[in-house]
N, C-alpha and C positions, 0 to 999 in steps of 0.2 A: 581561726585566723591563720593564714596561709607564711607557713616558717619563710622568715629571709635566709637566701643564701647565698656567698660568694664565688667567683669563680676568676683562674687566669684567665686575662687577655692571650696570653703567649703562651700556654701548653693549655688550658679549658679544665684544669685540675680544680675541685669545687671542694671547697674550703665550709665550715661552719661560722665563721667570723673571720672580720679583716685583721688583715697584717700585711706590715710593710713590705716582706719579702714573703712569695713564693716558695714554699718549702720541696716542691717539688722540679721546679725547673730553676730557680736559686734565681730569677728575676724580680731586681725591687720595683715596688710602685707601680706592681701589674695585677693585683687585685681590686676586682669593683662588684657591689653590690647587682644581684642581676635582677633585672627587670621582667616581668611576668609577659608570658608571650599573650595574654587575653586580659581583660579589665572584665568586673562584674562579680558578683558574691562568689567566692569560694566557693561553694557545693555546686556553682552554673557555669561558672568559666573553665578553664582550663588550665589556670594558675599559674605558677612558676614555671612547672617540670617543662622540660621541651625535649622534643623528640628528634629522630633521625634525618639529618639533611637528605633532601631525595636530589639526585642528578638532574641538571638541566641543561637542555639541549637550545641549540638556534634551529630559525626555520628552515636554515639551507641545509641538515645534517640531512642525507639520505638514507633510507630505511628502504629495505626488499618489500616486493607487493607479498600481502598474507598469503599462503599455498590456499590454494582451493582442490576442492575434490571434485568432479563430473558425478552427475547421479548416472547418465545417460537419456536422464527425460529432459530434453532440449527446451520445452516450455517451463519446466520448473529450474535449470540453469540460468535462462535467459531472463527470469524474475527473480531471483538471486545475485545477477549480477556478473553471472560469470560461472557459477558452483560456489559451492555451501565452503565458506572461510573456517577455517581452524578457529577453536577457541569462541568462536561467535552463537549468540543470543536470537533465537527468532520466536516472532509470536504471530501465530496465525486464529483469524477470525472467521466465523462465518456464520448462517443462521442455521438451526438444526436439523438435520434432515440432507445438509447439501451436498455433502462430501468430503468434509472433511478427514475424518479418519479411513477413508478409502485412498485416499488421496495421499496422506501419508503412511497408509502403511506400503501403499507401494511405491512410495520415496523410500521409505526404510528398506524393501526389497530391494530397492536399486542402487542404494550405497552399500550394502551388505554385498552384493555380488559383484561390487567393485573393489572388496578387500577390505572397508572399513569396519569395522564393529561396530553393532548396531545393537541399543536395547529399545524395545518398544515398551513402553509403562502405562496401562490403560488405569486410570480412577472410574469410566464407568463401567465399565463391560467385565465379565468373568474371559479369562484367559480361554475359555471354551467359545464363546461368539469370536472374538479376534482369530482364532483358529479357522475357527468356520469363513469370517468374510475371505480368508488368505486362501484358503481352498478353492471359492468359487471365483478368487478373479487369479488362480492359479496361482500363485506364489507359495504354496506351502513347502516348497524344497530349498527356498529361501534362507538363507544363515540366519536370521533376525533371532536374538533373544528377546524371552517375553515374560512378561510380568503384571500382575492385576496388585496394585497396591496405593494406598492413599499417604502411608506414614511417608513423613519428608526424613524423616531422621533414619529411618532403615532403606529409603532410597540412596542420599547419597552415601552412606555405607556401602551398600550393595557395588552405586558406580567408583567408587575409590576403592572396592577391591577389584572390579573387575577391568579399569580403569578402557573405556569404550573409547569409538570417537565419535559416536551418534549418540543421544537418547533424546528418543520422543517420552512428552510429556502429554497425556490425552485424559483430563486436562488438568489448569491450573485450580480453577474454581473448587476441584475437591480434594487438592493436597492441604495438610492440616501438619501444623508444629506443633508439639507438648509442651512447647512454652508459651505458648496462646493459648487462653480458655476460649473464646470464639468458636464458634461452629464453622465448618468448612466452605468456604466461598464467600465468607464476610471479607468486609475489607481488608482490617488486617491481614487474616489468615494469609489472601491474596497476594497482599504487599510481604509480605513476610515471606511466602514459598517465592514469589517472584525473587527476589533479593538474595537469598539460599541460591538459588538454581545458576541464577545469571554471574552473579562472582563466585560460585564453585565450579561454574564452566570457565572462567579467564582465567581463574587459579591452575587449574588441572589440566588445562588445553581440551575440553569437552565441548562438541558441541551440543548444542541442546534448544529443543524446539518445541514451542510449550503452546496449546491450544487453548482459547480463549473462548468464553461463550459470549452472545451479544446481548445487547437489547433490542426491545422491540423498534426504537429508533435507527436498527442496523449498528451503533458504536460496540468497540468492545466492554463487555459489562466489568466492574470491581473501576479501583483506582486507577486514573490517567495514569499516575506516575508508572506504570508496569509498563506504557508504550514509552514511556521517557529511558526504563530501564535497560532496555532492549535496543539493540544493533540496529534490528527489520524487524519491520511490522507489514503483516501480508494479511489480505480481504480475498478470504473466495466468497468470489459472486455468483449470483447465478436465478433463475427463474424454475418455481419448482416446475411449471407446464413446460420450459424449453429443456433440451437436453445441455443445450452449451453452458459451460461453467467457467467463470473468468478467474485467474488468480490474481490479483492486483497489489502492488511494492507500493503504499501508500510511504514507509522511509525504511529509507535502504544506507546504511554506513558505508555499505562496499562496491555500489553500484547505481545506477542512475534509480528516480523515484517516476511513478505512477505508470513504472514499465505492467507487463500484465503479457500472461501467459493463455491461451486458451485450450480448452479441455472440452472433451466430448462427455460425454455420460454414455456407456453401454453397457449390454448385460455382463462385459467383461471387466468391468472396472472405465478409468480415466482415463479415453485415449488421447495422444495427444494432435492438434489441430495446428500444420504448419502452416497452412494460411486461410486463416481464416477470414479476410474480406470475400475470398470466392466461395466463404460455406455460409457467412452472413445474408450473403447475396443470390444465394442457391434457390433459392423456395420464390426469389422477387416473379412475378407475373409479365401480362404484359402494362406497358404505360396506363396508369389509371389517376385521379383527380388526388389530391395530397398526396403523392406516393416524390419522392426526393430521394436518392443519392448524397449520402456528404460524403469528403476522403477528409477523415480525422487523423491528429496524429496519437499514438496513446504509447507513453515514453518515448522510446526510440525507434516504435513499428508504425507506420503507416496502416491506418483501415478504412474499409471503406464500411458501410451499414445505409439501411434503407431509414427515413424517418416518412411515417404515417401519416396523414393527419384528418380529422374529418372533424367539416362545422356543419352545422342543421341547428335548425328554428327548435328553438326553444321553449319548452310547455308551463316551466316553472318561471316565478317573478324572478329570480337570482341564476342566469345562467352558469353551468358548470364549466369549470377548467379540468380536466384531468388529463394527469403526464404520468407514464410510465417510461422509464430511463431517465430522462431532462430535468433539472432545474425548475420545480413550479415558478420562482419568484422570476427567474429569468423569461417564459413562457412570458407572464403577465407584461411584463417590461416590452417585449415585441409587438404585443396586441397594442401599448400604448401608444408605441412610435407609430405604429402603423396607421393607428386613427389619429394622435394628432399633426402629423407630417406628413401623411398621404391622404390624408381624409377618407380612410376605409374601416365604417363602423363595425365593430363585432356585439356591440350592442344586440341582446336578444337573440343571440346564438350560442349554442353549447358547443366549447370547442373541444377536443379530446387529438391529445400527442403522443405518441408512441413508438421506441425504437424498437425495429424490429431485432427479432433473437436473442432479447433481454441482456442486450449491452447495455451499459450505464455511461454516458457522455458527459464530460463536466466541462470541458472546454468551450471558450467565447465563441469559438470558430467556426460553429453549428449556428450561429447568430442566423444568416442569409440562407440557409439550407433550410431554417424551421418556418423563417418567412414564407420562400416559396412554396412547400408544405400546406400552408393555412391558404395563402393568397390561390392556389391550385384546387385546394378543397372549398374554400369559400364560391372562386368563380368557373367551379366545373370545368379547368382548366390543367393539362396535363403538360409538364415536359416531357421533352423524346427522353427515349430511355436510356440513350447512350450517352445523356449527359449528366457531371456532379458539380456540385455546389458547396464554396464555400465561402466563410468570411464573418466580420464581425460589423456589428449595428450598433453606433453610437445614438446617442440621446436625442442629438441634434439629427438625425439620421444619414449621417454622412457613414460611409463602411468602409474599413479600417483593415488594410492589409495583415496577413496571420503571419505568424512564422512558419519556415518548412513548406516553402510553396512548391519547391521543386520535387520532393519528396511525397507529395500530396500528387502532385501531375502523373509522376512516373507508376505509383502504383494504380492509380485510375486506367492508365493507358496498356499499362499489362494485364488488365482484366475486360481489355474491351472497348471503353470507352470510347469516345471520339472527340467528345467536346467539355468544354468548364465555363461555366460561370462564377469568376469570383470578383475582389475588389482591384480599380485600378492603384497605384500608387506602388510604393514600395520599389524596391530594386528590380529589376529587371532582372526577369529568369526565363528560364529553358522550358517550352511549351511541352515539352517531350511528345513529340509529336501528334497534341491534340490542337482544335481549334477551338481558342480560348476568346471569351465575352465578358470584358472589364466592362464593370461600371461605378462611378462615381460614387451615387447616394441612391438609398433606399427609393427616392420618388423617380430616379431616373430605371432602376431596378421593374420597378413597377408597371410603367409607361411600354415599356422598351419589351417587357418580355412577356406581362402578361395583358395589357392592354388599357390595364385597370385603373382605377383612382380619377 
C-alpha cells in the first residue's frame, strides 16, 4: 500500500502527517494530504511520487530553424529537406543489392569533407570490404571513421567518447543489447537498438542514420514503431535491370514529404541526376501505340516519364493485368470506367503497364495519361509525341483537375513539348506556352482524341 503523504500549499515542504502549521514556512492551515498523480495498483501506476514541472511554452514563442549541414550532394540535400538537421534521427530502406551502403558511404565522404565527423558502423561487412568499396568509387582519402561492430553498448561508448556529428548505422537489424536475450534482428532487439540510438542522438546532438532491411512486400522489416521513432524515413528505389535509383522522403520532420532524389548507378559509385525527366525520357523512340507522356509532380519537383502500355488477345480463360511502377487496383479501376462509361471492352485482352525507367507513380494524376496509354494500345493508335497528359478519372467518369498545373506545363514545355492534354475546370492558369486540349469527361476524352467508343 502506497504511504500517504502531506505537503505545503505555500512552500511544497512534504511533511509525514498533518498539522495545523507548517513548520517550515510558519503558515497555518496549509497543509493537505496529497493526491496520487495516477490511479491503479501500486506496483502499475505511478503512485504518489511526482516529478519535475517541465516548461511550457505558447504556440506564438519563436524558436531558430535547426542548423543544417550541406553534404554537397544536391539530390540527397534536396530529399532531406534542406541538409542533414543536428540532433536528428533518419532510417533509410531499401531492397538488397540497391545501393544503399554505396550511397551512404558517400554521404559519409561528403559530410566528412565538409568538416563534420563522421563514424561509419557496418554490422555486416568486415571493415576490410567497406575499405575496398571506398577505394573503387574513390573516396579512400576521405576523413570517415570506421568501424565493423554489432555491440550497441560499446557503440555508444565509443560515439560518447569520440563525440561525432554523423554515425551511420549499416544496419539496424544486427545491433544487439545484453539486456535482451533475443537474437539480433528480432523485434525487440530492433525496438530496443532503435530507441538507444535515436534518444542518444537528441541527448548528445548526434546525428545518426540507421539502415533498415525490407520485406519482400518492399515495407521496412522489424517493428512500425522504429518509423514512428524516427525524424525521416527514406526508400531507395530502384530497378535491378535499370541503372536509375530513386531516393524517396516518404516523412520528413524538417522538410516537405514524398520529395525524391535521383541517382544514377555507375562504375563509379551514385551519380547525381539533376534532371531527370530529360534522362527518363532519353531512350523514348519515335511515336508508337501505348507509348504517353505524363508531367507528374513528385514532392516539390516536377517530372516528366513515359507510361507503356500494350493490350493483345488473350490465350488464357482469365486475362492478365500486370503493372510495373502503378497501382495494380488503380489499373483495374480505369479498365472499369472505361467499359462501363465509354463502352470499351477489355474483356479477353491481357493488358500489361509500365513506367518506364523504373519510376514508381503513386499519384491520381496519372488517371488520364494511363487511359490514353491503353485506349492507344488497344486501338493501334498513337499520340504525337510532343504531347503530355494529365489528370484524374472519377467513377462517374467525369476528370478532375490536379494540383500544380502550372508547374506540370512549364517543365513539359522546357523539354520540348508543344502541346497538353489535360482536364477542363479548375482555375485558370498559364499555358506556358503550350497548346493546351481540355476536356470535360472521360467519354468526351475518348470521342475527341482517339475516335473511339
Amino acid at each position: 500500500m502506497a504511504k500517504t503523504t502531506f505537503s505545503c500549499n505555500a512552500c511544497g515542504a512534504v511533511h509525514s502527517k498533518w498539522s495545523g502549521r507548517c513548520e517550515a514556512c510558519g503558515e497555518w492551515n496549509s497543509i493537505s494530504e496529497d493526491t496520487g498523480i495516477s490511479a491503479g495498483p501500486a506496483k502499475a501506476s505511478l503512485g504518489n511520487a511526482k516529478g519535475n514541472r517541465i516548461p511550457l511554452t505558447d504556440l506564438t514563442t519563436e524558436e531558430a530553424a535547426p542548423p543544417r549541414t550541406h553534404s554537397g550532394l544536391s539530390e540527397l540535400d534536396r530529399v532531406l529537406g534542406g541538409g542533414l538537421v543536428a540532433a536528428s534521427a533518419l532510417l533509410v530502406g531499401g531492397d538488397p543489392g540497391i545501393g544503399k551502403s554505396t550511397l551512404l558511404l558517400q554521404a559519409a565522404a561528403a559530410f566528412a569533407r565538409k568538416g563534420m565527423k563522421t563514424i561509419y558502423v557496418s554490422g555486416e561487412e568486415a571493415s576490410a570490404q567497406v575499405r575496398l568499396r571506398a577505394e573503387r568509387l574513390g573516396l579512400a582519402d576521405a576523413p570517415v571513421r570506421l568501424a565493423a561492430e554489432t555491440n550497441l553498448r560499446d557503440i555508444l561508448t565509443t560515439i560518447e567518447a569520440e563525440k561525432p556529428g554523423l554515425v551511420i548505422i549499416d544496419s539496424i537489424q544486427t545491433m544487439w543489447s545484453d539486456t535482451i536475450g533475443s537474437a539480433p534482428g528480432s523485434v525487440s532487439q530492433v525496438r530496443a537498438a532503435a530507441h538507444e540510438l535515436t534518444t542518444f542522438a537528441k541527448r548528445r546532438g548526434v546525428s545518426v542514420i540507421l539502415v533498415g532491411h525490407v520485406t519482400k512486400d518492399g515495407q521496412i522489416a522489424g517493428p512500425r514503431v522504429v518509423e514512428h521513432m524516427v525524424d525521416t524515413v527514406l526508400y531507395f528505389e530502384g530497378e535491378r535491370g535499370h541503372q536509375f535509383r530513386i531516393l524517396r522522403a516518404v516523412k520528413n520532420r524538417f522538410g516537405p514529404a514524398d520529395e525524391i532524389g535521383v541517382f544514377e548507378m555507375t562504375g563509379r559509385g551514385l551519380s547525381e541526376v539533376v534532371n531527370p525527366s530529360a534522362l527518363f525520357l532519353s531512350e523514348r523512340g519515335p511515336p508508337s501505340p501505348g507509348s504517353v507522356v505524363f508531367s507528374g509532380i513528385e514532392g516539390t519537383r516536377p517530372v516528366l516519364v513515359e507510361l507503356q502500355a500494350l493490350v493483345a488477345p488473350t490465350p488464357h480463360a482469365q486475362p492478365r493485368r500486370a503493372v510495373v511502377g502503378w497501382d495494380g487496383s488503380r489499373l483495374a479501376m480505369i479498365l472499369a470506367v472505361l467499359e462501363a462509361r465509354c463502352g470499351i471492352p477489355f474483356a479477353g485482352l491481357d493488358v500489361y503497364l509500365n513506367v518506364a525507367g523504373g519510376m514508381k507513380i503513386s499519384e491520381p494524376a496519372a488517371d488520364l495519361a494511363v487511359a490514353a496509354a491503353l485506349l492507344g494500345a488497344r486501338e493501334d493508335s498513337a499520340l504525337p509525341a510532343d504531347t503530355v497528359v494529365f489528370g484524374e478519372i472519377s467513377l462517374s467518369g467525369a476528370l478532375r483537375p490536379v494540383s500544380q498545373r502550372e508547374n506540370r506545363l512549364k517543365e513539359a514545355q522546357k523539354l520540348g513539348f508543344t502541346s497538353a492534354i489535360l482536364p477542363s475546370g479548375g482555375k485558370p492558369a498559364d499555358g506556358a506556352g503550350l497548346s493546351l486540349t481540355c476536356v470535360d469527361d472521360l467519354t468526351g476524352f475518348v470521342g475527341d482524341i482517339f475516335g473511339a467508343g
